[in-house]
C-alpha positions in Angstrom: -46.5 -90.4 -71.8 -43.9 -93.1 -72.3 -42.2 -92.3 -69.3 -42.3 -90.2 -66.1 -41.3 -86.4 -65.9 -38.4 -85.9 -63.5 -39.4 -83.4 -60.6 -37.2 -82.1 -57.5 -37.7 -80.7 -54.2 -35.6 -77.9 -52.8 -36.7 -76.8 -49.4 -35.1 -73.1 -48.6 -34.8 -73.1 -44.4 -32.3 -72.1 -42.3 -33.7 -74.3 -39.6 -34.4 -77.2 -41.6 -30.5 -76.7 -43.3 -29.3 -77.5 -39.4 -31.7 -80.0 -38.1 -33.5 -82.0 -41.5 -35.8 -84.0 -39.4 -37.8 -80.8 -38.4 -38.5 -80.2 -42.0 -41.8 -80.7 -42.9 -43.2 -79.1 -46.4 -40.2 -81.9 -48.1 -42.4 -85.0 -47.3 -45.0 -83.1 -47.7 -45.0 -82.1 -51.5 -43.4 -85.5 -51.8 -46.6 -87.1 -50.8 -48.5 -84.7 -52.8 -46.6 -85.6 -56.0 -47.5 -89.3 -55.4 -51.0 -88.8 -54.3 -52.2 -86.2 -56.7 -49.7 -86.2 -59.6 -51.6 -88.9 -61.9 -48.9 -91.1 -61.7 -46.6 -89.2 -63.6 -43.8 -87.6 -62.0 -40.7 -89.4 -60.4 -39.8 -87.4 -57.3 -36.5 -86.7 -55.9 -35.7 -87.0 -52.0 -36.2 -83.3 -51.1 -32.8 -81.4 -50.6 -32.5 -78.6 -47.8 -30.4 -75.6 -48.3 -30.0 -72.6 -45.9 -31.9 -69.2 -47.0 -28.5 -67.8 -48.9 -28.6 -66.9 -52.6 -25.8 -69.0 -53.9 -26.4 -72.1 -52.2 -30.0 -72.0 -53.8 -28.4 -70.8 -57.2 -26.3 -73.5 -57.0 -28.8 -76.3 -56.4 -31.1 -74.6 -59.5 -27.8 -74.6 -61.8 -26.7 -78.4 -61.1 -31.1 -79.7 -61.5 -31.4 -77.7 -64.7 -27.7 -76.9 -66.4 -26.8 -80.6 -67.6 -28.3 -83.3 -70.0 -30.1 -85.0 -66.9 -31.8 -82.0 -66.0 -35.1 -82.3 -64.2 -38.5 -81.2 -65.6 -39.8 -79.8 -62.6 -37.6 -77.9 -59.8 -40.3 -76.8 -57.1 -38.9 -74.5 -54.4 -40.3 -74.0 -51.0 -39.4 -71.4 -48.4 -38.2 -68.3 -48.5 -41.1 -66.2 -50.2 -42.2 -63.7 -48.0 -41.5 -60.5 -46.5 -38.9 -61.4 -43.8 -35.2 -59.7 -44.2 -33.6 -63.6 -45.0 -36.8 -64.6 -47.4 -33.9 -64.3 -50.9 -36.2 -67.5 -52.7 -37.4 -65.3 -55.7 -34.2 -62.9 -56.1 -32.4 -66.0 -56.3 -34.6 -67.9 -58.7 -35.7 -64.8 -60.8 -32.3 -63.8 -62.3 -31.9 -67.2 -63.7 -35.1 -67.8 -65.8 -35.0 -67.8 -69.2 -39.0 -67.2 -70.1 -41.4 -66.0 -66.7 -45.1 -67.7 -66.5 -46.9 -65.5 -65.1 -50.2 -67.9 -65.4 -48.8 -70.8 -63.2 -47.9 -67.2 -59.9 -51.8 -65.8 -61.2 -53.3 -69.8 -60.5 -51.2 -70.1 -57.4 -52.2 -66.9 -55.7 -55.4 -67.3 -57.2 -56.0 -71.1 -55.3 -54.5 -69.3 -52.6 -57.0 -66.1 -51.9 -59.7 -68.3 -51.6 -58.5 -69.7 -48.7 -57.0 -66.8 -46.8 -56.1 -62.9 -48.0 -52.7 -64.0 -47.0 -51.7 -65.2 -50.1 -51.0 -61.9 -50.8 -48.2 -61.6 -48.8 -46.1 -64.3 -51.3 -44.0 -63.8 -53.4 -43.7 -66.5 -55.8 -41.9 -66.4 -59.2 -42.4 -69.0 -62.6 -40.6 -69.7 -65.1 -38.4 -71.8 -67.3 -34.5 -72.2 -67.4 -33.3 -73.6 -70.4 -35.5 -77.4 -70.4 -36.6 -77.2 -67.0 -39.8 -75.6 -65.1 -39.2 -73.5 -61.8 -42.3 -72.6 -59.3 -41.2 -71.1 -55.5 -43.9 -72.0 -53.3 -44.3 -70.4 -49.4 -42.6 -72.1 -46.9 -45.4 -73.1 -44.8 -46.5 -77.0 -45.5 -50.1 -76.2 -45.8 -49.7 -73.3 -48.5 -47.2 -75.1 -49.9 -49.3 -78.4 -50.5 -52.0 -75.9 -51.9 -49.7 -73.8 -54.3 -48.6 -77.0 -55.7 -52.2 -78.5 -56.2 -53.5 -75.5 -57.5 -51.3 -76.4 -60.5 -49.8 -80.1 -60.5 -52.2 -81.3 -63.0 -51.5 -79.1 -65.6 -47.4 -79.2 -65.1 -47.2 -82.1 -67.1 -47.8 -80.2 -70.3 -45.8 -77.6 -70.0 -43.0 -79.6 -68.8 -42.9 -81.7 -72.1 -43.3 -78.0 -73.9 -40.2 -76.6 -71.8 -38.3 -80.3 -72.6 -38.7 -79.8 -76.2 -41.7 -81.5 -77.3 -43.7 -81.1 -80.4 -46.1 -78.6 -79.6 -48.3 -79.3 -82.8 -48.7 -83.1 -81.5 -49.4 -82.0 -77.6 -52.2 -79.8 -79.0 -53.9 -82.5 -81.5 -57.2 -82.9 -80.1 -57.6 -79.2 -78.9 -58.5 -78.2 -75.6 -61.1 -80.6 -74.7 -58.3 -83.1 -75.5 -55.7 -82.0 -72.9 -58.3 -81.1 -70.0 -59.7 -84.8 -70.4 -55.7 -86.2 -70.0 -55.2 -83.7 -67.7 -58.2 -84.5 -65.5 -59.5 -81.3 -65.1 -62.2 -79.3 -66.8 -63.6 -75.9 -67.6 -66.5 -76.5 -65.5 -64.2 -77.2 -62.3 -61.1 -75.2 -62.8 -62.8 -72.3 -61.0 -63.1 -74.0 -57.6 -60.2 -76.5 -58.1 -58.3 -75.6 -55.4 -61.2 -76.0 -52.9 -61.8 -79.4 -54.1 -58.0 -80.6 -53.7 -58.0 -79.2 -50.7 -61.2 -80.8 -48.9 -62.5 -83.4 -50.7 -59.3 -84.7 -52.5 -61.6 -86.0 -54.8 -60.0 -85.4 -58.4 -59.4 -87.8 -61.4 -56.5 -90.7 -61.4 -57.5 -91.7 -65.6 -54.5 -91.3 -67.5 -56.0 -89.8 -70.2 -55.7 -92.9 -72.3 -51.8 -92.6 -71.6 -50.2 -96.0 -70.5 -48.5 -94.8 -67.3 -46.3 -97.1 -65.5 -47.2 -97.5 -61.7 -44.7 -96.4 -59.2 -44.4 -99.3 -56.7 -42.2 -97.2 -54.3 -42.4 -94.0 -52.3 -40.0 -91.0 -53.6 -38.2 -90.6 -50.8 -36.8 -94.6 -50.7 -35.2 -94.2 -53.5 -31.3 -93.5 -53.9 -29.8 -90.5 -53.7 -26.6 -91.4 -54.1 -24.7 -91.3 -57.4 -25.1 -93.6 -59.8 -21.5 -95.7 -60.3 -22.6 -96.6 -64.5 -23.0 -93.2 -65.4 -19.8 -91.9 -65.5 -17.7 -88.8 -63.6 -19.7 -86.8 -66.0 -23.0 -87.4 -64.2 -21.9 -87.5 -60.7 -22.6 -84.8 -58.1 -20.9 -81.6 -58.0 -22.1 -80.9 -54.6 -22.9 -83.4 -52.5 -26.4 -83.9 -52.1 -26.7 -85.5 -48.3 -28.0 -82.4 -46.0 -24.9 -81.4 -43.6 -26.2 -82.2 -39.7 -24.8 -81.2 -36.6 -22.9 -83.8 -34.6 -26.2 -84.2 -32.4 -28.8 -84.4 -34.9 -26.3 -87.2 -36.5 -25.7 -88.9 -33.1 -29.4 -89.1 -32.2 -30.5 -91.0 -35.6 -27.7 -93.4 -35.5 -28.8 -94.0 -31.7 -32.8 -94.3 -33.0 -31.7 -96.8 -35.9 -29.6 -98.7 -33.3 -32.0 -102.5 -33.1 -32.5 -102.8 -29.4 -30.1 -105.1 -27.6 -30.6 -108.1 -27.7 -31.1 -110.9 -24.0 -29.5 -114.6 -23.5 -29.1 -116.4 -20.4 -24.9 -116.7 -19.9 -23.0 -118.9 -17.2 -21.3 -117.0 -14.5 -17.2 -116.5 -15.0 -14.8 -114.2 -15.8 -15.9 -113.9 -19.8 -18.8 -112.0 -18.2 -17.1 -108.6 -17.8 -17.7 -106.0 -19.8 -21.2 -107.4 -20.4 -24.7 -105.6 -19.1 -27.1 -107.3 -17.5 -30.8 -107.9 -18.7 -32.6 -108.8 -15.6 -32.7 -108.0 -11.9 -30.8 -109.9 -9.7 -32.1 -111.0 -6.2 -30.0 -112.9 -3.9 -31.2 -116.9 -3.2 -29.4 -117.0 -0.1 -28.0 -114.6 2.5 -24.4 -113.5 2.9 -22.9 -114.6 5.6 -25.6 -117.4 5.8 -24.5 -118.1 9.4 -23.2 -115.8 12.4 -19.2 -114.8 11.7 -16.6 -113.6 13.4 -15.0 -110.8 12.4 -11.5 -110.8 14.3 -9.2 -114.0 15.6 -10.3 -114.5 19.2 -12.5 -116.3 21.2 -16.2 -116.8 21.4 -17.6 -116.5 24.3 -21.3 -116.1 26.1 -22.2 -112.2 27.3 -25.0 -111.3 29.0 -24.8 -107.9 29.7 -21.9 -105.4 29.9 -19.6 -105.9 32.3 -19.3 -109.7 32.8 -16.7 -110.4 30.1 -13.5 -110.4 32.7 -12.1 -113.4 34.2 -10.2 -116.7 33.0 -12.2 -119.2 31.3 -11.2 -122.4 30.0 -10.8 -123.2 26.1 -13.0 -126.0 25.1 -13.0 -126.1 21.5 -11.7 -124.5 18.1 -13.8 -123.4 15.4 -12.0 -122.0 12.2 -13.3 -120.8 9.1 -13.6 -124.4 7.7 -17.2 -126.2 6.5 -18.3 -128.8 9.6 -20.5 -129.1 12.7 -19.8 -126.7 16.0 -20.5 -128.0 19.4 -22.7 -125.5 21.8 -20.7 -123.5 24.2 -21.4 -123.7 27.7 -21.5 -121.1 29.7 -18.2 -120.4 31.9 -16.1 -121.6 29.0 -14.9 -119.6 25.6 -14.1 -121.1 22.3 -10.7 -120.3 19.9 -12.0 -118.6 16.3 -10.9 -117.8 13.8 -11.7 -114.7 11.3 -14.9 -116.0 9.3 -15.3 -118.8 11.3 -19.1 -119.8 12.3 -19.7 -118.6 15.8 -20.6 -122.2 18.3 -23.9 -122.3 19.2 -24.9 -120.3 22.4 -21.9 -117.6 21.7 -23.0 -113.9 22.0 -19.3 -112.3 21.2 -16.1 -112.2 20.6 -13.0 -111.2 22.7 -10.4 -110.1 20.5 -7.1 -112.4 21.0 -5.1 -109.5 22.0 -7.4 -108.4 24.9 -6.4 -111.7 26.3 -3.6 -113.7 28.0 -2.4 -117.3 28.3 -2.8 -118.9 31.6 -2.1 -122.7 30.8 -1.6 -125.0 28.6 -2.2 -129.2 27.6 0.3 -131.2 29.5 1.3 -131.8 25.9 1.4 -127.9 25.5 0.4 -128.2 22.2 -3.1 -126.5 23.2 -4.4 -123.7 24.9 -5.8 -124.6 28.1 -7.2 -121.5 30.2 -7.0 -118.1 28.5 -8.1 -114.8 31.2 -9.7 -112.3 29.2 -8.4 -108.6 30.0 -11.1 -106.1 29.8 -15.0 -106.0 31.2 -16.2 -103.6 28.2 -17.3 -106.6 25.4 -20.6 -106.4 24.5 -23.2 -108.8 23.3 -22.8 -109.0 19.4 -19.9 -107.8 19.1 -17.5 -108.5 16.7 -19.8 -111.0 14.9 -21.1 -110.8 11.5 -24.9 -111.5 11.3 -26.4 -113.5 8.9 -27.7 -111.6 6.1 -25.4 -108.4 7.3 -24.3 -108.4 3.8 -26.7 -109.4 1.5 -30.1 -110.2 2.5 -31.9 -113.5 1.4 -34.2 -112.3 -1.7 -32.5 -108.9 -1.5 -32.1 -107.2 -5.3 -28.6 -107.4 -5.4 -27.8 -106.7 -9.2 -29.9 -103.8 -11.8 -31.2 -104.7 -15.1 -28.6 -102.3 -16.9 -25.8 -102.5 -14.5 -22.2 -103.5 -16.1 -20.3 -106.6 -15.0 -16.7 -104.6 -14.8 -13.6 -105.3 -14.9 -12.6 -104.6 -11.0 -14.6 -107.7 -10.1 -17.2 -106.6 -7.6 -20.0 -107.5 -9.8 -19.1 -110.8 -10.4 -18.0 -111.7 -7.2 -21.5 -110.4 -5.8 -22.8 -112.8 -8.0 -20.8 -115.7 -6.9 -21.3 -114.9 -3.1 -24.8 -115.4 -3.6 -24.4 -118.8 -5.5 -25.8 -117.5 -9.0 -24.1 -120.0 -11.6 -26.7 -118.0 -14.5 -27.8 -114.3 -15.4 -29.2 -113.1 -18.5 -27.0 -110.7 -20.5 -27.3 -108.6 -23.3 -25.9 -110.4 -26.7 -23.0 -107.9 -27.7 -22.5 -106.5 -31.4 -19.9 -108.2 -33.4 -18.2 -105.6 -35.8 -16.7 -106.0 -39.2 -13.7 -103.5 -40.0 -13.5 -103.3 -43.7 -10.7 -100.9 -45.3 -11.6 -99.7 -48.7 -9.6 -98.4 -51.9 -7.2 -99.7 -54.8 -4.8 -97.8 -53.5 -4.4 -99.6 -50.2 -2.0 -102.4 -49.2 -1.6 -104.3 -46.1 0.2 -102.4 -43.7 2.8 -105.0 -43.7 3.3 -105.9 -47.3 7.2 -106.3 -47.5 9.3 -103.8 -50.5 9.0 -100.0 -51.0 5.7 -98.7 -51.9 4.9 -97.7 -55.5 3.3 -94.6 -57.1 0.0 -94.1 -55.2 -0.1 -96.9 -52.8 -0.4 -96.5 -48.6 -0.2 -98.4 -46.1 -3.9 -99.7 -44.4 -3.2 -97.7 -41.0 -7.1 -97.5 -40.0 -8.1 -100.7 -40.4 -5.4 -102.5 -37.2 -6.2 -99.1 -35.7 -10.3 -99.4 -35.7 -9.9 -103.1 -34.9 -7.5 -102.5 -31.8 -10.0 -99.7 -30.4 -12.8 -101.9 -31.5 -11.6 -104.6 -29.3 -10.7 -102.5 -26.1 -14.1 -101.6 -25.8 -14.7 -105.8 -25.2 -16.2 -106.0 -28.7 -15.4 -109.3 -30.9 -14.0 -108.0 -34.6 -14.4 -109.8 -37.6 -11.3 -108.6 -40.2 -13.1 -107.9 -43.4 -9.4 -107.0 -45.5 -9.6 -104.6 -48.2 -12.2 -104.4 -50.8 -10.9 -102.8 -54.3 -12.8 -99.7 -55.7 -15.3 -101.5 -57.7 -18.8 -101.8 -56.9 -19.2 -105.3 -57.4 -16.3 -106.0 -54.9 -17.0 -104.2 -52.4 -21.0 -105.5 -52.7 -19.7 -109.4 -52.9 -17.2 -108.5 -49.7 -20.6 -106.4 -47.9 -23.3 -108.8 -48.1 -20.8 -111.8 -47.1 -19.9 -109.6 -44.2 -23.9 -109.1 -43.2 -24.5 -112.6 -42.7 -21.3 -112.7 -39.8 -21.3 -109.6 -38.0 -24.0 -107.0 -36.7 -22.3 -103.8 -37.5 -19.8 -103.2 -40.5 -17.0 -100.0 -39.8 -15.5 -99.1 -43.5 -12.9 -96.6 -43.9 -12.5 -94.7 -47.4 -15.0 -94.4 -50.0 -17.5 -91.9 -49.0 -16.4 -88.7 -50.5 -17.3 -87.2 -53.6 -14.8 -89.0 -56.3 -16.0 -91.0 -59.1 -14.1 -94.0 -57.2 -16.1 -93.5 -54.3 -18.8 -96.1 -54.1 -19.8 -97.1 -50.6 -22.8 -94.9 -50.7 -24.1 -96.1 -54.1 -23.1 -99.8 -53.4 -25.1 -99.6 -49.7 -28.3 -97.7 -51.3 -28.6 -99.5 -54.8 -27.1 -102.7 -54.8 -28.0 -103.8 -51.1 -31.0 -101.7 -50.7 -29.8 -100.1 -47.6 -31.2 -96.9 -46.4 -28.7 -93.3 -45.7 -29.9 -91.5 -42.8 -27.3 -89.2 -43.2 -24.0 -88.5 -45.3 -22.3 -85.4 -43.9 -21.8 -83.5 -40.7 -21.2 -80.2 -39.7 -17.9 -81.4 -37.6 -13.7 -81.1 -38.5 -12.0 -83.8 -39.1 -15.2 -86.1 -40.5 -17.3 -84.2 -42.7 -18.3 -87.0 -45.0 -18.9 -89.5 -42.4 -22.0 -91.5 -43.3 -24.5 -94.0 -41.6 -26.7 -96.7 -43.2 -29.0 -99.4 -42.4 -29.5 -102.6 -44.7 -32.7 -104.6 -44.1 -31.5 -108.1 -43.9 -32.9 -111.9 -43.1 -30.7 -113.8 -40.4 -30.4 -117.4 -40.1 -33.3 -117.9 -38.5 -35.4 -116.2 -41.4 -36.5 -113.6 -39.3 -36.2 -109.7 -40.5 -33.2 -108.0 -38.9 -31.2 -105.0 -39.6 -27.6 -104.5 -40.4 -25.4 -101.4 -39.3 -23.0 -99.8 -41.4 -20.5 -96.7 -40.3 -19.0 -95.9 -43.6 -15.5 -93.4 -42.2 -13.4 -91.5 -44.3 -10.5 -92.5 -44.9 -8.1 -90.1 -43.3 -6.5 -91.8 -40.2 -7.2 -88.9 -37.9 -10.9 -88.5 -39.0 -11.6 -92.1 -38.8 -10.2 -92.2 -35.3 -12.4 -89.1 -34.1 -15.9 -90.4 -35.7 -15.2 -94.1 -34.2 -15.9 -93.0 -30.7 -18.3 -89.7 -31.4 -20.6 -92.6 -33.9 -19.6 -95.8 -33.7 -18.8 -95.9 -30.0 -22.3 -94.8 -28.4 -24.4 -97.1 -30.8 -22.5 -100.6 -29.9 -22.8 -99.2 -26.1 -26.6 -98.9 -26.9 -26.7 -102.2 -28.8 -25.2 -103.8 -25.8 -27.7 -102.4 -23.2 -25.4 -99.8 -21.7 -27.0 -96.8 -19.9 -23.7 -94.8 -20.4 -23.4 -93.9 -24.4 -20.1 -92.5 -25.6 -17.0 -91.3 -24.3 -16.9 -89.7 -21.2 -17.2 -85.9 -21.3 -15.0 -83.8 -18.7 -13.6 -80.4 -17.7 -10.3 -79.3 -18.6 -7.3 -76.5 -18.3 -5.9 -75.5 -21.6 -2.4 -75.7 -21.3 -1.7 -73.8 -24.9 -4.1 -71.8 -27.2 -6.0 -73.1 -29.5 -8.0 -71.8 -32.1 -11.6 -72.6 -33.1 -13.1 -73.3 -37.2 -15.5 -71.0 -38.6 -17.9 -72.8 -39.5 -18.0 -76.8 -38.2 -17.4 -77.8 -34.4 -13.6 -79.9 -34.3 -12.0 -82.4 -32.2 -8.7 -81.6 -31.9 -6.9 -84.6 -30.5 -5.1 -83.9 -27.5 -3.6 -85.5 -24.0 -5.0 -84.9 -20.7 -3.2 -85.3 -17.4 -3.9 -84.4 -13.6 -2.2 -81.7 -12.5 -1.2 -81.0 -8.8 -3.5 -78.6 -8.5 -6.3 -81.3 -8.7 -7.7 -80.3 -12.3 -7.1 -81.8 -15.2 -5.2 -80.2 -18.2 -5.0 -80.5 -21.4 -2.2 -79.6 -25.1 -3.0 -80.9 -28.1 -1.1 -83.2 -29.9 0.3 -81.3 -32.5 -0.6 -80.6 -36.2 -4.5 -81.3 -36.8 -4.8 -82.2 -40.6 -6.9 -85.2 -41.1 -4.6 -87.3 -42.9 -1.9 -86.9 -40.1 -1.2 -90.4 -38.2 1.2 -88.1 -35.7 -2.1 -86.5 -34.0 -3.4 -89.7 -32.4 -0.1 -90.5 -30.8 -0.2 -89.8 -26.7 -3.6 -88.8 -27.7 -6.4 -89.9 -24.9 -9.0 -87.3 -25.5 -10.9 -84.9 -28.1 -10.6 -81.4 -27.5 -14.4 -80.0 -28.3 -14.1 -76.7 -30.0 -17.2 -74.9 -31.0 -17.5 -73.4 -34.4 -17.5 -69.7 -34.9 -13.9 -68.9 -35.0 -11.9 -67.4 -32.9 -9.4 -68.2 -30.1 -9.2 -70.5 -26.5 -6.7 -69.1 -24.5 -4.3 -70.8 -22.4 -5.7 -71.0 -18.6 -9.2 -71.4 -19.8 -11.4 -74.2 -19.6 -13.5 -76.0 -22.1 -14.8 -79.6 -22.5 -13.4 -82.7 -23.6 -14.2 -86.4 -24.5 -11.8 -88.9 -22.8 -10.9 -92.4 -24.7 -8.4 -93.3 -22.6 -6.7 -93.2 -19.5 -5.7 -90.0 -17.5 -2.0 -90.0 -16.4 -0.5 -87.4 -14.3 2.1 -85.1 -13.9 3.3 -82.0 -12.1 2.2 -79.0 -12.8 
């Protein structure tokens, strides 16, 4: 066999369809394939599909109906009794020729191992070149449906294909058991042995098999850019995932941030901190006053009153004090170190002058007006503030912008703290048909204007991050690889806009999976606008020659989507990149001020503006018209309305939640 037979996996779940990562029979049979499959089949990432007929039907149609068809489709799922199990009255109607051997072996295998098996109901066949098999939706009977058989699929997948049945059979039976590695003797108890022992045959039969040197599911899914708009998807073939599930990998492949040790100043804010801080000194580090007054010596309650003379002046200026005597009060200032000996101090306007210098420049005798100071009072005691050794700072906490972090840190003398690194983010627009925003003369046929890429930069860079502009990068997969990989060794996450639909033209995906051997976790969510929004990870050697990896939010290109999935995707992973606790955009309650009305089927982000009313809550209209491609919607916009799907109507008065990026205004109400 010259080369391998092509074999997909199409797993039939409802609960898989919404959340991929609980699906387990896909790796499964994948695994299977590569352990047990002699080498001989290239395998397919699995695709998920919900239990509904057409979306199987359509997945069956677009492996078999085309000259790339596959030589194997293997369902799993959806065989049983239950009222949504549709698997074989979905596959059934579109075989051409039923084999009714490969549903005997299966259920065969299978009623060795439990009476079960009799509750499947699996269906054979072949559809024009390719060879169908529904196996149950449980992993375990799956894995033994499909080892009951695997060995002897190869045949009649070169039969269904077209090959020369005179040449296949040239040796007789003996022949194709020996290739197959199986034999009369065993075929009886087969499945027991693959399930058990796992001890079966890896000769080739005398066939020179070429060794795969790769699992089946890291290979590219994406479409292949030299084969044409002939060969390229009809349907696209990422799973669609809820905002969550899509949020929650993108935070898992998120490299942990990443500590250095910075100088203390003002460049600090907006950056976390990586290590506890404990105060080396206290705060005040002497006794303070608190008011302008005098210092003076108290005892006990009650022996404050009288007229004392003035003997020195301490204000809030370095130096040495002299001890205060008893009988005599010292001027002070507010901050100023109390003298030595001093217990309290009289506030200057519980006092009067009774003489001065004979220069009367100074105070000379001041009569203090009231009996009721008490020791201690009005001073500031060392380490009132801050203690010496006192934890003044969290590993985690932000350095903000109001300042009281940073002047903590400078009251207690820190000059250094280690801080997390932050990301530094590429923007990269993408498409022949986009021009520099401000390219002078009238646009021709076809061309717009690069909106997204000052707009993702200018967000970018709020949020304190450094931006690297990448320009734009032409639709052609060289381009946009040379202008990727030069971006990779500069920045630690790349934001593209465009590309990432399903037109011939669009070649992120491809470019990202085959040419820089970067990994899709996922290429489409369940969400309006932003369906097609798609995050990647490239394995990538920094300067230092150490393994790193490389981010990649690939946006679509419609202003108002891009906007919406830069802070729901790109938005919590630099916060998690930079050490932040808080991922995200801020979710809050809010007073619809205007109906609106929800999608059917995908959860939207209407972009609206958000004010505080009089009444103390805050309310919320939309900005307007909500198509994707409308620039208008983000204008005055400072939060995302969060509709769940399911149709239907919000009606004005009610409340729902919303996502604020920026800042609430008010207004009367």
């Amino acid at each position: 066999m010259a080369e391998r037979l092509r074999a997909a996996i199409l797993i039939v779940s409802d609960t898989a369809s919404a959340s991929p990562e609980s699906d387990k029979a896909g790796p499964l049979l994948a695994k299977t394939f590569s352990e047990n499959g002699n080498e001989v089949w290239y395998v397919e990432r699995p695709h998920i599909v919900p239990d509904d007929v057409s979306r199987i039907q359509d997945m069956i149609h677009q492996w078999c109906d085309n000259d790339q068809f596959f030589n194997l489709v293997v369902t799993s799922g959806g065989t049983g009794f239950a009222q949504k199990d549709h698997t074989p009255e979905a596959v059934g109607p579109l075989i051409d020729r039923h084999a009714p051997g490969l549903v005997h072996a299966m259920l065969a295998a299978s009623m060795q191992i439990t009476p079960f098996a009799m509750m499947s109901r699996p269906v054979a066949g072949v559809r024009k070149n390719t060879l169908i098999i529904t196996l149950p939706g449980s992993p375990k009977g799956a894995k033994e449906n499909l080892q009951s058989v695997l060995k002897l699929l190869p045949h009649a997948c070169l039969q269904a294909a077209g090959g020369d049945s005179r040449s296949l059979h040239s040796g007789g039976v003996k022949k194709l058991e020996e290739e197959a590695g199986v034999s009369s003797k065993s075929s009886d108890a087969q499945h027991h042995k693959y399930d058990h022992s796992h001890s079966h045959s890896h000769e080739s039969g005398g066939h020179a098999i070429p060794r795969a040197h790769t699992k089946p599911t890291d290979r590219p899914i994406s479409n292949d850019p030299q084969a044409g708009p002939t060969r390229r998807y009809r349907d696209s073939p990422y799973p669609m995932l809820p905002v969550e599930a899509a949020t929650e990998l993108i935070l898992k492949h998120t490299p942990l941030p990443k500590p250095f040790r910075a100088t203390v100043e003002t460049s600090l804010v907006g950056s976390v901190l990586a290590e506890d801080v404990a105060a080396s000194e206290a705060v005040p580090a002497f006794r303070a006053s608190i008011v302008d007054g005098y210092a003076i010596i108290v005892t006990k309650k009650g022996s404050s009153k009288g007229i004392f003379p003035v003997s020195s002046v301490s204000h809030a200026s370095p130096g040495q004090a002299e001890a205060l005597q008893a009988g005599h009060v010292a001027r002070i200032t507010t901050g100023a170190p109390l003298p030595p000996g001093a217990t309290s101090v009289v506030m200057v306007e519980d006092t009067v002058l009774r003489s001065m210098t004979e220069d009367g420049k100074e105070e000379k005798e001041i009569e203090i007006l009231t009996n009721d100071v008490e020791p201690n009072e009005n001073v500031r005691e060392v380490g009132s503030d801050v203690r010496a050794g006192e934890i003044i700072l969290r590993k985690g906490d932000k350095i903000s912008a109001v300042g009281g972090e940073l002047g903590l840190l400078a009251s207690v003398g820190r000059a250094e703290v280690m801080i997390y690194n932050k990301p530094i983010v590429g923007v990269l627009s993408t498409g022949d048909e986009i021009i520099p925003h401000n390219r002078p003369g009238p646009l021709r046929l076809g061309e717009v204007r690069d909106s997204n890429r000052p707009t993702v930069m200018a967000a970018v860079k709020s949020w304190g991050y450094e931006v690297v502009d990448l320009g734009i990068a032409s639709d052609t997969s060289g381009a946009l690889e040379t202008t990727l990989r030069s971006a990779l060794r500069t920045v630690d996450a790349i934001i593209t806009t465009g590309g990432v639909s399903m037109g011939e033209l669009d070649l992120l995906k491809p470019t990202i999976e085959r040419s820089l051997g970067g990994t899709i976790h996922f290429g489409r969510v369940a969400m309006k606008p932003g369906k097609p929004s798609t995050f990647a990870t490239i394995p990538f050697k920094n300067n230092a020659g150490d393994d790193d990896t490389r981010l990649i939010f690939s946006l679509p290109g419609n202003p108002a989507s891009a906007v919406v999935t830069l802070h729901l995707f790109v938005l919590p992973s630099l916060h998690a990149a930079s050490g932040e606790k808080e991922r995200g955009l801020p979710k809050v309650v809010v007073v619809l001020d205007e109906e609106v009305k929800c999608d059917e089927k995908r959860t939207e982000y209407q972009r609206a503006t958000v004010t505080a009313g009089r009444d103390g809550l805050l309310h919320a209209v939309t900005t307007g018209g909500q198509r994707s491609s409308r620039v208008g919607s983000l204008k005055a916009a400072n939060a995302l309305l969060c509709l769940p799907a399911g149709g239907g109507k919000i009606k004005v008065g009610e409340k729902m939640e919303a996502l604020l990026m920026g800042q609430i205004g008010g207004r009367s109400v």
